[in-house]
C-alpha positions as a Markdown table, in Angstrom:
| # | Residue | x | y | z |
|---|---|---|---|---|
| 1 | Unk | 136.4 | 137.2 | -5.1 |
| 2 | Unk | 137.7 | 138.0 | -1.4 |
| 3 | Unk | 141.1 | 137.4 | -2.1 |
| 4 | Unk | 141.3 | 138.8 | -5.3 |
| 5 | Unk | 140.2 | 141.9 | -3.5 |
| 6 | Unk | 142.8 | 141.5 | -0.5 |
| 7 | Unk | 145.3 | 140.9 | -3.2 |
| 8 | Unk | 144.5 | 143.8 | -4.9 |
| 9 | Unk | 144.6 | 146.1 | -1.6 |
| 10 | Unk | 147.9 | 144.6 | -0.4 |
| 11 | Unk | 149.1 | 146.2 | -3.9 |
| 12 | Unk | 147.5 | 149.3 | -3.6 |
| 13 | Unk | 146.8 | 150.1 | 0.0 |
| 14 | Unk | 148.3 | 152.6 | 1.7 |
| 15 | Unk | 147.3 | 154.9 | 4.7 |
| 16 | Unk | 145.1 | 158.3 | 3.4 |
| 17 | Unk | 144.9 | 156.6 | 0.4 |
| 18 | Unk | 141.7 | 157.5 | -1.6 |
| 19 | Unk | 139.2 | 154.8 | -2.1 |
| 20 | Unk | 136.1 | 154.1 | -4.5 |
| 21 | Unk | 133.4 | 153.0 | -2.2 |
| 22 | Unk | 132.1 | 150.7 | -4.6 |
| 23 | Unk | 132.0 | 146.5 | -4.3 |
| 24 | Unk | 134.7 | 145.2 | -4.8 |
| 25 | Unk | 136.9 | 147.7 | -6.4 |
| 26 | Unk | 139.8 | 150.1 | -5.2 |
| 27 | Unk | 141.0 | 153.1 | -6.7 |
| 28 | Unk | 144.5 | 155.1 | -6.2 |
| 29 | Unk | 143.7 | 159.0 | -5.5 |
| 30 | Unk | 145.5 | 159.3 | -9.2 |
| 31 | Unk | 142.8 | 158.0 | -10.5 |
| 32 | Unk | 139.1 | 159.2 | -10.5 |
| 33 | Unk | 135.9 | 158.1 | -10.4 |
| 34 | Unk | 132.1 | 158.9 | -9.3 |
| 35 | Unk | 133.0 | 159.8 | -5.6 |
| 36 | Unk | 135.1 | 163.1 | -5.1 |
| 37 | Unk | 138.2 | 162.5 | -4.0 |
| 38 | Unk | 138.4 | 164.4 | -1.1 |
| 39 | Unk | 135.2 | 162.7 | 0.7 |
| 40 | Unk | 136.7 | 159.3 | 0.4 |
| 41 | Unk | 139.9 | 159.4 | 2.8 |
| 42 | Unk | 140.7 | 156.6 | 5.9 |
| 43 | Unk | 140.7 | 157.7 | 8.8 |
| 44 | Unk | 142.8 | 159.7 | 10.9 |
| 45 | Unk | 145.1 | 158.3 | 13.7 |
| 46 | Unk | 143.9 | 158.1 | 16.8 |
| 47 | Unk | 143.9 | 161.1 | 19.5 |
| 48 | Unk | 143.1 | 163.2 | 16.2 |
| 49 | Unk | 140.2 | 164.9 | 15.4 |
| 50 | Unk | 138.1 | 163.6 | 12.5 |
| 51 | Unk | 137.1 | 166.3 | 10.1 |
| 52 | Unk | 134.4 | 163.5 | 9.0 |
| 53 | Unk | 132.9 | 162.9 | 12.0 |
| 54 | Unk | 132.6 | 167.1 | 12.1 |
| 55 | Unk | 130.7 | 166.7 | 8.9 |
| 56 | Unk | 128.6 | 163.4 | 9.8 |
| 57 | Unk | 127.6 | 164.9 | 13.1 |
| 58 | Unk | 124.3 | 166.9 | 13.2 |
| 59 | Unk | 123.1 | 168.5 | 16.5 |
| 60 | Unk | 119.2 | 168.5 | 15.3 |
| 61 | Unk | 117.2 | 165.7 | 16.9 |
| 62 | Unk | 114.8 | 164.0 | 14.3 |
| 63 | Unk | 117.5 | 164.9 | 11.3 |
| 64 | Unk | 119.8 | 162.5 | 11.7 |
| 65 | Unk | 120.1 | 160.2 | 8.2 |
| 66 | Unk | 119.9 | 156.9 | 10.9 |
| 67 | Unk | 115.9 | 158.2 | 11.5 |
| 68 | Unk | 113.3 | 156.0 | 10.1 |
| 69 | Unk | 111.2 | 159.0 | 8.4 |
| 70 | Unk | 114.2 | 160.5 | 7.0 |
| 71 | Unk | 115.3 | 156.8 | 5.0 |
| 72 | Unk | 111.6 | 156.7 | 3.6 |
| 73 | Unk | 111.7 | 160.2 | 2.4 |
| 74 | Unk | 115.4 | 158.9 | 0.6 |
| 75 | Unk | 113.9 | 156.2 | -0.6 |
| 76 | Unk | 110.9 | 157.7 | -2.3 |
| 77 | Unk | 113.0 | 160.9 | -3.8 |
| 78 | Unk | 115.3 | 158.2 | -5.5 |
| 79 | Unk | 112.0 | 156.5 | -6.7 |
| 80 | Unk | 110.9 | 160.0 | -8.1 |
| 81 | Unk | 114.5 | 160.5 | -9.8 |
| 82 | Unk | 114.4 | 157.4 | -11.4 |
| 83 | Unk | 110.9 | 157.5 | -12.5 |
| 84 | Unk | 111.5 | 161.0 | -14.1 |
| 85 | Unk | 114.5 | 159.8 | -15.8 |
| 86 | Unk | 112.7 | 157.2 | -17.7 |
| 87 | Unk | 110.4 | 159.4 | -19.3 |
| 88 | Unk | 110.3 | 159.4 | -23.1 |
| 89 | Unk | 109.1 | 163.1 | -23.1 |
| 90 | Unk | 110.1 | 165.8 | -20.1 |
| 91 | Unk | 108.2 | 169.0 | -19.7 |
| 92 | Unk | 109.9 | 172.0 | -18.2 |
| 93 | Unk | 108.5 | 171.2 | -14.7 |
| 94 | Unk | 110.0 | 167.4 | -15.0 |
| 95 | Unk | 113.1 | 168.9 | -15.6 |
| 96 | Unk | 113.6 | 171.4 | -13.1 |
| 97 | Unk | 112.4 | 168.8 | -10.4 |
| 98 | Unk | 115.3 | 166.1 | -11.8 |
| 99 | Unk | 117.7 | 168.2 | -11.6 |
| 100 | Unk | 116.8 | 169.1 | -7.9 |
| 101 | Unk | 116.7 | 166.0 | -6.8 |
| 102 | Unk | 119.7 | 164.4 | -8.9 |
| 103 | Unk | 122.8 | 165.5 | -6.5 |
| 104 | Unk | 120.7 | 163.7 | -3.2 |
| 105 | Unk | 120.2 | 160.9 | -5.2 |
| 106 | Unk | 123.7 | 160.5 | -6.6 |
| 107 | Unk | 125.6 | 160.6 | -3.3 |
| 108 | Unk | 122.3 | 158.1 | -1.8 |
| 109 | Unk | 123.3 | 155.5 | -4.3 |
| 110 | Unk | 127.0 | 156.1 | -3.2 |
| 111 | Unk | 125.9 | 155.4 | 0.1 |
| 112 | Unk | 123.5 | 152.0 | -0.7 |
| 113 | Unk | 126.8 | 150.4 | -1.8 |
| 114 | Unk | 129.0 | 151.4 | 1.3 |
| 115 | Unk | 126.8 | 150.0 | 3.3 |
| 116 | Unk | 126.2 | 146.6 | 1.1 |
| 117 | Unk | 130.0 | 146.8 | 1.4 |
| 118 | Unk | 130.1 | 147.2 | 5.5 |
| 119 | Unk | 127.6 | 143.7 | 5.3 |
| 120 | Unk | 129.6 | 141.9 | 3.1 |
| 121 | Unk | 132.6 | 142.4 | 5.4 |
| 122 | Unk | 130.2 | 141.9 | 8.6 |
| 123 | Unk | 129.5 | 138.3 | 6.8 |
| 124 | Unk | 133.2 | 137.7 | 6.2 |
| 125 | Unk | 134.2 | 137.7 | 10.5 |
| 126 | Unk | 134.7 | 134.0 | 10.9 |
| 127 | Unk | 138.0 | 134.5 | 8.6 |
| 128 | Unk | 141.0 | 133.4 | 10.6 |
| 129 | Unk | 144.0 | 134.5 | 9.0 |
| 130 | Unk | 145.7 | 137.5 | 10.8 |
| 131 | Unk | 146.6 | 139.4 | 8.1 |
| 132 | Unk | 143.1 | 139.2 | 6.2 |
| 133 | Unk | 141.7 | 140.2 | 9.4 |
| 134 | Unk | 144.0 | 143.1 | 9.7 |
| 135 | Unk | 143.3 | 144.5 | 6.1 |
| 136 | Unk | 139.6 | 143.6 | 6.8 |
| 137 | Unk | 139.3 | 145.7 | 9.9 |
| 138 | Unk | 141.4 | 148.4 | 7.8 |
| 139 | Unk | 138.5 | 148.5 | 4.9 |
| 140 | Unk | 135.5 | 148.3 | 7.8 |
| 141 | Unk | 137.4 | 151.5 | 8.9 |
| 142 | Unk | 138.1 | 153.5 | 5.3 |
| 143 | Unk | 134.2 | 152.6 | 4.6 |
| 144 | Unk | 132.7 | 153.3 | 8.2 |
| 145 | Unk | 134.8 | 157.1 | 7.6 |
| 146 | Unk | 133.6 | 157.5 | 3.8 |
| 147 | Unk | 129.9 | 156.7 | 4.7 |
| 148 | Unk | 130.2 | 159.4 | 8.3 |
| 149 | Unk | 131.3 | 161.8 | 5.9 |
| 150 | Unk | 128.8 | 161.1 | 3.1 |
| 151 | Unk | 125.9 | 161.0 | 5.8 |
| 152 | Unk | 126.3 | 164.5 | 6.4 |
| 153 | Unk | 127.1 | 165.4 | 2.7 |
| 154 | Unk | 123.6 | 163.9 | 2.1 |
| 155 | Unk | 121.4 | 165.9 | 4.9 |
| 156 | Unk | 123.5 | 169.0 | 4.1 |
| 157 | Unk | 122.0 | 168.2 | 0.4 |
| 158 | Unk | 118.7 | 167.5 | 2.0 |
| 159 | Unk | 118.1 | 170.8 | 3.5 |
| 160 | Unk | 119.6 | 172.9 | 1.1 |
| 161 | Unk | 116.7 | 171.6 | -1.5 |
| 162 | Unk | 113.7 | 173.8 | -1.9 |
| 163 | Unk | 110.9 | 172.0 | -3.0 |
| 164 | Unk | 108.8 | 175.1 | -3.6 |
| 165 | Unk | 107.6 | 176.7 | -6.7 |
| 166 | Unk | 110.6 | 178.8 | -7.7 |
| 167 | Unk | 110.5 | 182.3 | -10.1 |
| 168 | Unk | 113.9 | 183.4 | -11.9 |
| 169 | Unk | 112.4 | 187.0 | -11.3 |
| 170 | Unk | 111.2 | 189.0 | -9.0 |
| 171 | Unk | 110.2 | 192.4 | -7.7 |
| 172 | Unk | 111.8 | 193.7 | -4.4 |
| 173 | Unk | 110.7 | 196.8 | -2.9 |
| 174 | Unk | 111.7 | 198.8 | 0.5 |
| 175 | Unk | 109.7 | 201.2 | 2.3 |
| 176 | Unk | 110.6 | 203.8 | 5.0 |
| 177 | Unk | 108.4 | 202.6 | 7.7 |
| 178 | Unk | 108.5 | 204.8 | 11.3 |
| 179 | Unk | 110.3 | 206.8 | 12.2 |
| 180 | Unk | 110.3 | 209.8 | 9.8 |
| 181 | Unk | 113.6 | 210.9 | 8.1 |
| 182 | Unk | 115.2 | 208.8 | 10.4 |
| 183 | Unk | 113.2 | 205.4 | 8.8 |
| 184 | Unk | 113.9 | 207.3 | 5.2 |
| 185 | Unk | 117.8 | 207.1 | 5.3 |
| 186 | Unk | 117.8 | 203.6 | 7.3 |
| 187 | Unk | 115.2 | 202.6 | 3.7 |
| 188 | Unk | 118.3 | 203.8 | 1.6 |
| 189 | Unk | 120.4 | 201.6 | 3.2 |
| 190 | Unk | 118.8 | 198.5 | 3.3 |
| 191 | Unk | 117.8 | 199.0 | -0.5 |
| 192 | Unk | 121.5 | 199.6 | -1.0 |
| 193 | Unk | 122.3 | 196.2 | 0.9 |
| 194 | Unk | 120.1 | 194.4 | -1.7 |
| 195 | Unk | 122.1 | 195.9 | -4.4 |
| 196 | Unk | 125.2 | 195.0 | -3.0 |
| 197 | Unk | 123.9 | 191.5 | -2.3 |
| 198 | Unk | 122.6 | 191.3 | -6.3 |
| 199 | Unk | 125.8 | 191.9 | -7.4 |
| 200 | Unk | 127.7 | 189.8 | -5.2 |
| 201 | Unk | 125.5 | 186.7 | -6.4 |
| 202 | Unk | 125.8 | 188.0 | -10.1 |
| 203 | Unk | 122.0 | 188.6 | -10.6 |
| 204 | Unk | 120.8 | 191.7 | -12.8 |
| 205 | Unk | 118.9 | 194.4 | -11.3 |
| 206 | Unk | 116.4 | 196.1 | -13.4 |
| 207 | Unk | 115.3 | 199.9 | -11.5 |
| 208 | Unk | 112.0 | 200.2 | -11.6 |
| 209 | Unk | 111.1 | 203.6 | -8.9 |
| 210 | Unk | 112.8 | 205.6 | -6.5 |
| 211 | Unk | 111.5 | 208.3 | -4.2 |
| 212 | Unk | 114.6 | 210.3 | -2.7 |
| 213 | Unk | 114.5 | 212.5 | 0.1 |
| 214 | Unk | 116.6 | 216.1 | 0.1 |
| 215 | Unk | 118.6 | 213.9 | 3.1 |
| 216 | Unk | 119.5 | 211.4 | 1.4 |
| 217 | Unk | 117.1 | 208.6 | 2.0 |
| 218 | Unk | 113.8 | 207.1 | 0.3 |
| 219 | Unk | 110.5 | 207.2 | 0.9 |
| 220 | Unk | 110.1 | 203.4 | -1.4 |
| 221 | Unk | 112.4 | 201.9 | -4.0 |
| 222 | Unk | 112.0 | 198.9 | -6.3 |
| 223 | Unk | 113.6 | 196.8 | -8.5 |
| 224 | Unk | 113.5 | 193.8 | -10.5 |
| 225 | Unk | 115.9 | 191.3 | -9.9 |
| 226 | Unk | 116.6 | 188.2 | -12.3 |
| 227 | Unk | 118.8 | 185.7 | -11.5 |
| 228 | Unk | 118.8 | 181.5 | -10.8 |
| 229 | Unk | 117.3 | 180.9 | -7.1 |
| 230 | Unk | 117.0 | 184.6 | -6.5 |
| 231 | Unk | 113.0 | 184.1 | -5.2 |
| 232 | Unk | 115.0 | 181.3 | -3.3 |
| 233 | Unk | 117.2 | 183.2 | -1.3 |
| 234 | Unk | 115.3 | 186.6 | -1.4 |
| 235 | Unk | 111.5 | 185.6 | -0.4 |
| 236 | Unk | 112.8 | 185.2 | 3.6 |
| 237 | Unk | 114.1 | 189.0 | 3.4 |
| 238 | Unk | 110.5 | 190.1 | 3.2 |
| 239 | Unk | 109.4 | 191.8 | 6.3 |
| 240 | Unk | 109.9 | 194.5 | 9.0 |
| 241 | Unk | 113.6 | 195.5 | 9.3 |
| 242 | Unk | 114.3 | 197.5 | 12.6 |
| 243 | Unk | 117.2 | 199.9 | 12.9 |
| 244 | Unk | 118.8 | 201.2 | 16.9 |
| 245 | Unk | 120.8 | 203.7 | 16.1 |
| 246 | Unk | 121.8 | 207.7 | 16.8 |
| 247 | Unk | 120.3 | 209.7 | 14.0 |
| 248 | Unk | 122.6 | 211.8 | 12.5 |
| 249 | Unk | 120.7 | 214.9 | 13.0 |
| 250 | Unk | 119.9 | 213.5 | 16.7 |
| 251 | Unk | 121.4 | 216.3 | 19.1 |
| 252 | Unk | 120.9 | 214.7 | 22.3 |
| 253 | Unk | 123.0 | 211.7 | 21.4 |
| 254 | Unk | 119.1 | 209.4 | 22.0 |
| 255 | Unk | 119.1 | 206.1 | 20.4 |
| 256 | Unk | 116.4 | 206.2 | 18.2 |
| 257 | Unk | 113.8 | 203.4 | 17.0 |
| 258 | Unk | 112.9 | 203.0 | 13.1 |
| 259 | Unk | 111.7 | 200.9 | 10.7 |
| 260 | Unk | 112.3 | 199.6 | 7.1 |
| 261 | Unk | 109.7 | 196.9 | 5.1 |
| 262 | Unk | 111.2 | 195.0 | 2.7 |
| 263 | Unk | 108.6 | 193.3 | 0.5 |
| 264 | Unk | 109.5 | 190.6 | -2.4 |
| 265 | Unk | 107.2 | 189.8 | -5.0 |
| 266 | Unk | 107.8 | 186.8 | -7.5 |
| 267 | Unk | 107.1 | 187.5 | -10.8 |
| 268 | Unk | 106.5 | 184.4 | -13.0 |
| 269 | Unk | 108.4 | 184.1 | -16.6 |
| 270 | Unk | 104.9 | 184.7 | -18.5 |
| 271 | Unk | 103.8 | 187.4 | -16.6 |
| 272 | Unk | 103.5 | 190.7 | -18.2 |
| 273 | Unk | 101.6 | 194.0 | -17.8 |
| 274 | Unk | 101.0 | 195.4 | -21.3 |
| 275 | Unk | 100.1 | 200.0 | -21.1 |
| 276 | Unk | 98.2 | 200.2 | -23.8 |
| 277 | Unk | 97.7 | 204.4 | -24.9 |
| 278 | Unk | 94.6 | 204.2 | -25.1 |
| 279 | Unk | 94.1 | 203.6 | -21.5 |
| 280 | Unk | 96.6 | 206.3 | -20.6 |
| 281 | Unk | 95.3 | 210.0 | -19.9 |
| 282 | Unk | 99.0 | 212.0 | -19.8 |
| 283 | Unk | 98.9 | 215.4 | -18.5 |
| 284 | Unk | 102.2 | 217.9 | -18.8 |
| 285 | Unk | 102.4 | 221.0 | -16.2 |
| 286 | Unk | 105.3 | 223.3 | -14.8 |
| 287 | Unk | 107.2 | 221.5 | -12.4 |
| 288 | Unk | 107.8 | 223.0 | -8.5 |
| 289 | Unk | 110.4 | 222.9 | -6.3 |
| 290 | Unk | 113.9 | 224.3 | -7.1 |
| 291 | Unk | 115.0 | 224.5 | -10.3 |
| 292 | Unk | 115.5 | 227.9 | -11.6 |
| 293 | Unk | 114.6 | 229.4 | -14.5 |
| 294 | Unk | 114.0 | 226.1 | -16.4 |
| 295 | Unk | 110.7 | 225.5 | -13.9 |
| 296 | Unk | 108.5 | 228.9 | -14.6 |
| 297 | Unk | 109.2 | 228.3 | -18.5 |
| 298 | Unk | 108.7 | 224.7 | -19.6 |
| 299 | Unk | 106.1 | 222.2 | -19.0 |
| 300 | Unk | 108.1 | 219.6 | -17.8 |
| 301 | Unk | 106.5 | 218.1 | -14.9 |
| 302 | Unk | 104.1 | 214.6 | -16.2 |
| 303 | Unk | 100.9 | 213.1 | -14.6 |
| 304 | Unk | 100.1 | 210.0 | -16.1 |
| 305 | Unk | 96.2 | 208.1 | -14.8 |
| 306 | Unk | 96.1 | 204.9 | -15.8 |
| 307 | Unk | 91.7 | 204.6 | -16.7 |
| 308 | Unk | 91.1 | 201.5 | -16.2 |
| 309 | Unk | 92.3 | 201.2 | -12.5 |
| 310 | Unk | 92.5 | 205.0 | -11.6 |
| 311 | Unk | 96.1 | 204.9 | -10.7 |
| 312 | Unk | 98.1 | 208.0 | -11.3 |
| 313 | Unk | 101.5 | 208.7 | -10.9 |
| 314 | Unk | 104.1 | 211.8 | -11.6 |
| 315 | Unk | 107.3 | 212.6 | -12.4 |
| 316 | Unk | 109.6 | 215.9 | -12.6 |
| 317 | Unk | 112.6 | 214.7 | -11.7 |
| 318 | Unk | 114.1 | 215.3 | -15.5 |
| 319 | Unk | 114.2 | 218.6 | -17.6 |
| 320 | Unk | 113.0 | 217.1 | -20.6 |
| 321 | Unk | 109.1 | 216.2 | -20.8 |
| 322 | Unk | 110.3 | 212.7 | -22.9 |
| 323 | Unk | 112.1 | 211.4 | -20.1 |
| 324 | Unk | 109.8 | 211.9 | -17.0 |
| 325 | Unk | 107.5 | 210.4 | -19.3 |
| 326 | Unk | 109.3 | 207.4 | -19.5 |
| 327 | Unk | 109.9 | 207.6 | -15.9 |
| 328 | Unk | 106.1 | 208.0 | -14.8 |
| 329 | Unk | 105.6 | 204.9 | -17.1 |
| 330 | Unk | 108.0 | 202.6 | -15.4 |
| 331 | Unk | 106.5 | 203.8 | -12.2 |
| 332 | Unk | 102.9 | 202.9 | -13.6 |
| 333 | Unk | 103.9 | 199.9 | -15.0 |
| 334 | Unk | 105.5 | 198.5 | -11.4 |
| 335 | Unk | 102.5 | 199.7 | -9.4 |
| 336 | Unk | 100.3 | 197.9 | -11.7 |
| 337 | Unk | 102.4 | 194.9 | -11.5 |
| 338 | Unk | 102.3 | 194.6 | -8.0 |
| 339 | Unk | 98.7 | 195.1 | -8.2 |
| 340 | Unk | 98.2 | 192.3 | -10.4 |
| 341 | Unk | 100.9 | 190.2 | -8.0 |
| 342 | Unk | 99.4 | 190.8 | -4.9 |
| 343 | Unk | 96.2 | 189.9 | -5.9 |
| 344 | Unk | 97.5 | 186.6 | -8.2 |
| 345 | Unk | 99.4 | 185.4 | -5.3 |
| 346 | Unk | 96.8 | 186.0 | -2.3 |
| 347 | Unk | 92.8 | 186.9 | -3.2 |
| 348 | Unk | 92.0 | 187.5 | 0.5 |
| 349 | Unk | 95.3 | 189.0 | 1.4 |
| 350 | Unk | 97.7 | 190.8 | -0.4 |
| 351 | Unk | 101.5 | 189.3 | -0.2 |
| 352 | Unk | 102.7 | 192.6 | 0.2 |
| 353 | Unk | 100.5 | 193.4 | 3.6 |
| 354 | Unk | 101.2 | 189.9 | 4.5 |
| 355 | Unk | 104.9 | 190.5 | 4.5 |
| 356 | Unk | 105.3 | 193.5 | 5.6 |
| 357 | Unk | 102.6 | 194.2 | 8.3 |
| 358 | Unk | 101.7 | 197.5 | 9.4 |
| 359 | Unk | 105.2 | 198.2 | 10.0 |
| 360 | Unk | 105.4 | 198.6 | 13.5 |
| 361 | Unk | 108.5 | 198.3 | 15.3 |
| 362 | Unk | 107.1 | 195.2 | 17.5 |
| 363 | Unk | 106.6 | 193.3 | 14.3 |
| 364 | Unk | 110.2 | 193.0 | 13.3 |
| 365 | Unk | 112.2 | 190.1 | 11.3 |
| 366 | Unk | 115.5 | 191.5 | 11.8 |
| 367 | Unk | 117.5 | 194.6 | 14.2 |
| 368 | Unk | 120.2 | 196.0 | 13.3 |
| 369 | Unk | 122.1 | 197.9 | 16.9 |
| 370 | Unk | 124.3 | 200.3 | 15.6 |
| 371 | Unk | 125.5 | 200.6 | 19.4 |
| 372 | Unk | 126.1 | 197.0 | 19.7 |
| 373 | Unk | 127.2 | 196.4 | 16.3 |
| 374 | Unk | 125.3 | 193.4 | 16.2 |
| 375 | Unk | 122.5 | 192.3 | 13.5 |
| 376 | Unk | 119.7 | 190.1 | 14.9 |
| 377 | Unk | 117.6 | 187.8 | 13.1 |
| 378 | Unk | 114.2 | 187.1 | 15.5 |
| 379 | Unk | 113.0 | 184.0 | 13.2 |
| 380 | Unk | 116.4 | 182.1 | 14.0 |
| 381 | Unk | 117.8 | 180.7 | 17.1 |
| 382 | Unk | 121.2 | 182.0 | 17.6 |
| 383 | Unk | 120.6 | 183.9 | 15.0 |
| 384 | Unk | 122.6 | 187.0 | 16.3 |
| 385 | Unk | 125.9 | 188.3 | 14.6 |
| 386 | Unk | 128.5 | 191.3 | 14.2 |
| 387 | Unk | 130.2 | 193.9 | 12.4 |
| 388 | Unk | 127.1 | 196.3 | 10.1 |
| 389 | Unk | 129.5 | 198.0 | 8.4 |
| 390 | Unk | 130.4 | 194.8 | 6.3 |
| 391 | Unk | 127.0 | 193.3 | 6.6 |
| 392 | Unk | 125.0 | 196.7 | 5.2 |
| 393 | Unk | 127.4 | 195.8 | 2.0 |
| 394 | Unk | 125.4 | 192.9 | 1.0 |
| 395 | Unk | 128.1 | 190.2 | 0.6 |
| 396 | Unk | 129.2 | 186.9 | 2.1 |
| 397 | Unk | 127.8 | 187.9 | 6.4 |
| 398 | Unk | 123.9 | 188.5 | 4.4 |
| 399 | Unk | 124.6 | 185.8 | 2.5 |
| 400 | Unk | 125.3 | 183.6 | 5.3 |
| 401 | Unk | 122.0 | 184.7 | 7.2 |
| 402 | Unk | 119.8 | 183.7 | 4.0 |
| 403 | Unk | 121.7 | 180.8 | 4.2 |
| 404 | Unk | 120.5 | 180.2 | 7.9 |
| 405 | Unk | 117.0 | 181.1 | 7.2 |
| 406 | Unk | 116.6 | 178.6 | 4.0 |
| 407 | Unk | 117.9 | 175.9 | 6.1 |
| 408 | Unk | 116.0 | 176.4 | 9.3 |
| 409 | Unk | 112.7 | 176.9 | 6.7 |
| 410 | Unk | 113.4 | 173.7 | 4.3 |
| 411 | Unk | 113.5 | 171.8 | 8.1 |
| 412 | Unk | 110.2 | 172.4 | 8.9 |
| 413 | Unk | 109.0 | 172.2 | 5.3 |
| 414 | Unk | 110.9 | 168.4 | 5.2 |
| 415 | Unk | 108.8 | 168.0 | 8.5 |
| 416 | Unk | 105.5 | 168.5 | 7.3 |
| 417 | Unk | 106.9 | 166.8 | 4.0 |
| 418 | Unk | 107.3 | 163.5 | 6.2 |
| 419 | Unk | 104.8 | 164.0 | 8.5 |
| 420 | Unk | 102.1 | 164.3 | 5.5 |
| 421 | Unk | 103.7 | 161.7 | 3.4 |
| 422 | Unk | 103.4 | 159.1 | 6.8 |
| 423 | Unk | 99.9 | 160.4 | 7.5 |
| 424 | Unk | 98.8 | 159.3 | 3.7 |
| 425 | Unk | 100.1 | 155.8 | 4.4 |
């Protein structure tokens, strides 16, 4: 079997070449198989830097693949997998969880062979012949490179995994905190930053309420967003978010303090408010404010009170009666939802409060120094970066800072994960 191997890697081998780190079997980089091609390369010549070993290398103590705790917690996810997959009959939950573990599991069972490979080849050192022990110490290298780079393919897979309860929608709302006008247009903004961030991860964005200001900003916004891991990404945006900055209207060029609260709110697939009429009392008056003519003669303006809970909303942002009707009823409607939210997802506390606070600036997640131009995550370590202009946008520099905050999250959730699952034993 050994030398039908060596005879097949005199035929085939050459340096870079892709391999198939499987037993006994090599593969030319034409050709393709389970491994990706680019993860199974030999490696480099000496003096050069190995883009591997990059990859494999992980600063965190206590998250290295080599750890004890983190081989049982392999071990028993590939268990789960393969218990899952034998099922006859899957529910929706089996499902979801299979394919969350399957991509782990898949490049763990790539690993179990390169290793068995690596033993086989540790067994095979009493071989004399110069030239097997050349192409021998070749392979122990190819597969020692391959299994570097796979170890940190596999705890990059490891923390990116969410193990919570996930919702494909949700409600996000932002509120001027303090601050006064000042914390109204810094609201608009970061509720604009959501937006942009929504559409650069190709979610949907359903408008629920908006309360503009004659500057420009927002007393509160919401939305419903639906997209795959939204909840994901979204749920560590909820908070205080603190703006340093020279208001515009500022005439003594002070840097002022304000605050925004962000608060998300997941919003289960079979959860629905349902406004019956019956329980609506809708009252029409004149609206106020500017408007000309069209306000003294037509009663435009609606107050809707919701009689079971007392709630009542208004709206007279529209000309016709029909449509701030509609209007006051989305409003009504996403009040009542987060009503029925906060109190389905915390009985003693609401979510909302939780996240949020009282709004004060000491109780911040995030700064954003316009001086500095510098954003500021307080929940991560290093978690400091540039340029607002691009970040307000809601692209790829928010992106990466969710990305942060999942990662630095899933490692303590994989701690207590361990720490429970060794306690048990």
């Amino acid at each position: 079997m050994f030398l039908s191997r060596i005879c097949c890697l005199r035929a085939t081998f050459v340096p870079r070449r892709t391999v198939l780190g499987a037993r006994n079997v090599w593969l030319t980089a034409g050709q393709s198989r389970v491994l990706a091609a680019p993860l199974l390369q030999f490696a480099p010549v000496r003096g050069q830097q190995s883009s591997s070993s990059a990859a494999g290398s992980r600063p965190d103590e206590g998250f290295q693949i080599s750890d004890e705790n983190i081989q049982k917690y392999l071990e028993n996810i590939r268990l789960e997998y393969y218990s899952l997959k034998v099922l006859e009959q899957m529910n929706k939950q089996d499902i979801k969880r299979m394919a969350l573990l399957s991509h782990v599991v898949e490049m763990y069972e790539q690993r179990r062979i390169i290793v068995d490979n690596l033993s086989s080849l540790a067994e095979m050192g009493a071989e004399k012949d110069e030239d097997m022990l050349q192409l021998m110490k070749e392979e122990k290298e190819a597969y020692t490179n391959i299994l570097r780079k796979l170890d940190g393919e596999i705890m990059d897979g490891i923390l990116s995994m969410d193990e919570e309860e996930d919702y494909s929608s949700l409600i996000l709302e932002v509120a001027a905190g303090v601050g006064g006008q000042e914390a109204m247009l810094f609201a608009r903004e970061v509720f604009d930053m959501y937006c942009g961030f929504v559409e650069f991860k190709g979610w949907e964005i359903e408008m629920l309420q908006t309360e503009d200001t004659e500057l420009g900003g927002i007393r509160h916004a919401s939305m419903v967003i639906n997209g795959r891991d939204a909840y994901r990404f979204l749920k560590f945006e909820a908070g205080v978010h603190r703006v340093q900055r020279i208001p515009s209207t500022e005439k003594s060029a002070r840097i002022h303090t304000s605050t925004a609260t962000v608060s998300v709110l997941p919003r289960p697939d079979e959860f629905q408010i349902e406004l019956k009429d019956k329980d609506l009392k809708i009252e029409t008056k004149r609206a106020s404010g500017a408007g000309g003519q069209h306000v003294n003669t037509t009663d435009s303006a609606v107050r809707i009170v919701h009689l079971p809970t007392g709630m009542a909303v208004e709206c007279q942002t529209e000309r016709s009666q029909g449509k701030n009707k509609e209007i006051a009823k989305q409003k009504l409607l996403a009040k009542l939802t987060q009503q029925e939210l906060e109190s389905k997802f915390n009985a003693k506390q609401s979510l909302k409060k939780s996240q949020v606070g009282s709004s004060t600036r000491n109780e911040k997640i995030r700064t954003y120094n316009y001086p500095q131009d510098r954003i500021t995550d307080h929940r991560l370590e290093g978690g400091t970066t540039h340029n607002l202009k691009v970040f307000m946008e809601g692209g790829p520099p928010l992106g990466d800072m969710v990305e942060k905050l999942r990662k630095d999250h899933r490692k303590k959730q994989l701690k207590e994960i361990i720490d429970s699952t060794l306690e048990a034993k």
